[in-house]
C-alpha positions as CSV (number, residue, x, y, z in Angstrom):
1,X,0.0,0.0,0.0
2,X,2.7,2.7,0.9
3,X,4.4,2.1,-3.0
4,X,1.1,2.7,-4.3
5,X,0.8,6.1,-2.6
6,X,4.2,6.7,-2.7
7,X,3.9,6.5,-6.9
8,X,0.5,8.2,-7.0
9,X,1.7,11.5,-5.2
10,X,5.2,11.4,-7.1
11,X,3.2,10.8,-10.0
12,X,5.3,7.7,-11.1
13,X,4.8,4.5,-12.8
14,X,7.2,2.0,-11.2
15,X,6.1,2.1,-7.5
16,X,2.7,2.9,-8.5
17,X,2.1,-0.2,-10.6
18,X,4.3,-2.4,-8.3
19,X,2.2,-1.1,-5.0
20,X,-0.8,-2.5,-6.8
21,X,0.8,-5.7,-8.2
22,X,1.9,-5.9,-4.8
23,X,-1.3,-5.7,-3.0
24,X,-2.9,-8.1,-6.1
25,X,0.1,-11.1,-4.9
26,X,-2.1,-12.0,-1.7
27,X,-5.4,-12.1,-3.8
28,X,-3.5,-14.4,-5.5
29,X,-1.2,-16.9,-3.9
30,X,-2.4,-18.6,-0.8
31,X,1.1,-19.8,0.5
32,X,3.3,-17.5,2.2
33,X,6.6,-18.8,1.2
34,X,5.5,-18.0,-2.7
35,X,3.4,-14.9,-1.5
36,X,7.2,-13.9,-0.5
37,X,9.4,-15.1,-2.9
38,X,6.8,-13.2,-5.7
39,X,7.2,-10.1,-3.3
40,X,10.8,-10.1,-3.2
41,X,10.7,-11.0,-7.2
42,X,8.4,-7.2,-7.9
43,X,10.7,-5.3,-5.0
44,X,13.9,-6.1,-7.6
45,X,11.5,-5.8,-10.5
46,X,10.6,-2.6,-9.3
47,X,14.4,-1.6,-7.9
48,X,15.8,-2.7,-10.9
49,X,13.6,-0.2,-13.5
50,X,14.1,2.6,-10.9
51,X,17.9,2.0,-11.3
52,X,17.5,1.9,-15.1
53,X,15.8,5.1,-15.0
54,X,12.1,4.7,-15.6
């Protein structure tokens, strides 16, 4: 939830998007160990298209 606020008040795409992919993971994935490993997949996701400058 704080990405997706985060990207809607800096008016940017990557955190915006990844809060709500984010937030869609649980809706999706009942275990926690994938519910985490898919996290930690979209925070480097997201870290890595920051880093490239998008």
């Amino acid at each position: 939830m704080g990405f997706f606020i985060y990207g809607k008040k800096q008016q940017s795409l990557v955190p915006l998007f990844g809060g709500l992919l984010l937030i869609g993971v649980s809706y999706f994935i009942d275990s926690a160990f994938y519910m985490s490993l898919a996290a930690l997949a979209l925070l480097a996701g997201m870290y890595w298209l920051k880093k490239q400058g998008y």
